[in-house]
N, C-alpha and C positions, 0 to 999 in steps of 0.2 A: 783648380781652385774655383770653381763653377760656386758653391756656396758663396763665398766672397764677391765674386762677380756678379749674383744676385742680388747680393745687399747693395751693392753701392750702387747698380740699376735701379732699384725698390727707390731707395733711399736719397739718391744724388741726382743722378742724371734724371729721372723720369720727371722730377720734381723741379727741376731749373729747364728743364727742355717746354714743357707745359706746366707755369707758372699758374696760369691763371686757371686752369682747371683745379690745381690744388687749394688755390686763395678762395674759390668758387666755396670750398670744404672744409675754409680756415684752416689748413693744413702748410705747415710752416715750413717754409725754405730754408735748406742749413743755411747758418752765416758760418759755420767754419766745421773744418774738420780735423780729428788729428789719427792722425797714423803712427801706433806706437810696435814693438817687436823686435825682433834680434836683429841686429847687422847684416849686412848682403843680402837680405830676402825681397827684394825689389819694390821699396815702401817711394823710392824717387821714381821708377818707371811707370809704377799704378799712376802715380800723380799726372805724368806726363801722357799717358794712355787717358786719363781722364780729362785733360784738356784737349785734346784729337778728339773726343768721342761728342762732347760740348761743343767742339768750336770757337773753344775758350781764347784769348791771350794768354800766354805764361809766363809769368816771371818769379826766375826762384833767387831766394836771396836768403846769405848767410849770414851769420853771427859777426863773423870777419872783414867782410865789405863790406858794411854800414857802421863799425866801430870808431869811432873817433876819439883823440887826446882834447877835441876843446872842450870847454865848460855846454854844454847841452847840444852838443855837438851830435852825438849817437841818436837822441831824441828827434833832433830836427832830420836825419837822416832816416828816422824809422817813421814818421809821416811824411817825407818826401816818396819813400817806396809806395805808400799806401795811394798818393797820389797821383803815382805814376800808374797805378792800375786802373784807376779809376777813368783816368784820362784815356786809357786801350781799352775800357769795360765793355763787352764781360771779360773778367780776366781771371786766373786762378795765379793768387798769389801764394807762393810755396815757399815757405821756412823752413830748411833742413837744420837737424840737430836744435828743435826750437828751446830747447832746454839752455841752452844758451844764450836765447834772446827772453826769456819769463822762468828765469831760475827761481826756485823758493824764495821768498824776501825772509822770511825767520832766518834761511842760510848766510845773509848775508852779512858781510864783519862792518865794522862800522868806517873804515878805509875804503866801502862799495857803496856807501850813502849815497851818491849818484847814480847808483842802478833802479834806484825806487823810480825815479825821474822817468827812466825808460821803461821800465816796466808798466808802466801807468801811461806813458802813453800808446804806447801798443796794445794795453786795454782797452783806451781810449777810439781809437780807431778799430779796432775788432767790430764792438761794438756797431759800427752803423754801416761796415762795408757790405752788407748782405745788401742797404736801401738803396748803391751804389753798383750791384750787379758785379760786384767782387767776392768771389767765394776766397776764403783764408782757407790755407791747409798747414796743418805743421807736422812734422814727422819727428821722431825721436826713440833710439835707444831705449833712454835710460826715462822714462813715463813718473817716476819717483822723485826727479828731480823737480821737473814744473813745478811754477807758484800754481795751487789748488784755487786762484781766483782765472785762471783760464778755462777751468771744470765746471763754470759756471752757465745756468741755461741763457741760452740768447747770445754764449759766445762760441765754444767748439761746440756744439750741440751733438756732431755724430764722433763717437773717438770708435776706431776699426780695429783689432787685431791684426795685424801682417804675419802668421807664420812661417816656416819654413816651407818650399812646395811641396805637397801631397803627389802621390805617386806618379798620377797622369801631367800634372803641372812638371814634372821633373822630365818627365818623357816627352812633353811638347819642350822643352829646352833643348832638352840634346836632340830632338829633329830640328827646332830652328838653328842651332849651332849650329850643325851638320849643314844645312842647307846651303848651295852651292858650292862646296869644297867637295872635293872626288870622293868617294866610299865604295867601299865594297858591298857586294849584296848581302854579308851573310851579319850586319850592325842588329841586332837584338834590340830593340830600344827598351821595350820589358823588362829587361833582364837587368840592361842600363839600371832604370831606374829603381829596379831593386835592390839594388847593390847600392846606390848614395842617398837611402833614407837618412833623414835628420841633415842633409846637406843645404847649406845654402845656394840660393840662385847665383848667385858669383861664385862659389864653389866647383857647382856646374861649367860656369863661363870655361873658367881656367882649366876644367878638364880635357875639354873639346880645343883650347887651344893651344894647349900642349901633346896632345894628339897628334893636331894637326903640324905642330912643332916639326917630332918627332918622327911622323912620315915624310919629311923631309929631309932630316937631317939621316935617315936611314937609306935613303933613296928609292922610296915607296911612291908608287902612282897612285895609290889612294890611301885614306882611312880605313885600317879593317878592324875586328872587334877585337883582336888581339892586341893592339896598341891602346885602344879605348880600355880593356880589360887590365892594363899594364898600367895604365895612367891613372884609373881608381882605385889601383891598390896604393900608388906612389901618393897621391896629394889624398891627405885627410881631412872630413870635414871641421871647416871652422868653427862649428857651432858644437857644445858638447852637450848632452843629454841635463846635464845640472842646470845649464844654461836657457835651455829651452822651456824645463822647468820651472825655472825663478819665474818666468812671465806668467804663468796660471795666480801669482797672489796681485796679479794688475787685473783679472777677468772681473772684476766689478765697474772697470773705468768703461768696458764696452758699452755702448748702447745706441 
């Protein structure tokens, strides 16, 4: 995924690592990102590769652990987060499933009248965590649900496609997989990888460790290709060709 890895280089990191050469060019520092795309394609470990790569703080926070039953309860909890990055800044604060925490407010029934509450202050906060050396990141599914006031310039400013891995991306999986578990010489990673086009990177995970399962339970001294071959026929990609598709009518949220 060398294309992708160049944009967020171009785009993320060059730009927060050498701050002042781009302010030098009035070239503007994201204040947030979002990562939209199918399930299992590794939209949480970019994040986390991109905090290692920065030097970052990381803190990911769900929808679930910051919910609260009292009366502004969730609110006070979703600028406590915000504070707590600030207080470890630079930090990359990570939202999974953000569609959860800034759902459409038109979706919303009028028995969720206290989600605007929240909603509005996690805009509120978006807003100036970039002055604070907190980059926001959100990741999500389902990109159609988000309130369209998060699309707004000065708040996600970069939104990324996460596809599924490209052929070489699949093949560097199943060698990291493979790494340090016994193998045989004659694993094809090629071949591998032609065989689970359209698979998710978890797809992948669970093949290599069912594999490796498997030469065990057979009482094998290593992985050979025949087991790996055996294993991608058995587990199916999670991801189905319609599914993949549906994301091409989001290719205008890129940029």
């Amino acid at each position: 995924m060398e294309e992708l890895k160049g944009r967020l280089m171009r785009d993320v990191i060059q730009p927060l690592k050498n701050p002042e050469k781009y302010k030098k060019f009035k070239v503007s520092i994201p204040n947030g990102i979002l990562f939209f795309g199918p399930p299992g394609c590794g939209k949480t470990f970019i994040v986390r590769k991109l905090a290692e790569e920065l030097s970052f703080n990381f803190i990911e926070v769900h929808h679930s652990s910051i919910g609260s039953s009292y009366m502004h309860g969730t609110a006070q909890n979703i600028a406590t987060k915000f504070q707590e990055a600030i207080d470890h800044a630079p930090t990359i604060l990570f939202f999974d499933e953000i569609e959860g925490m800034v759902p459409k407010r038109e979706n919303l029934s009028s028995s969720e009248s206290h989600r605007q509450e929240e909603i509005n202050e996690f805009l509120t906060q978006l807003n100036n965590a970039s002055k604070h050396h907190v980059l926001v990141i959100g990741a999500t599914n389902q990109p159609d649900l988000i309130d369209s006031a998060i699309m707004r310039s000065g708040r996600m400013d970069k939104r990324v496609y996460i596809p599924p891995p490209d052929h070489d991306a699949r093949k560097a999986l199943f060698k990291n997989g493979l790494t340090d578990r016994p193998c045989a010489s004659d694993i094809d990673l090629d071949e591998l990888a032609r065989l689970t086009e359209n698979y998710a990177s978890s797809d992948i995970a669970l093949i290599v460790e069912e594999a490796a399962r498997a030469a065990v339970d057979l009482d094998r001294d290593e992985i050979d290709m025949e087991i790996l071959l055996w294993k991608v026929e058995e587990i199916k990609p999670s991801l189905i060709k319609s599914q993949i598709a549906k994301y091409r009518q989001f290719e205008h949220l890129e940029r």
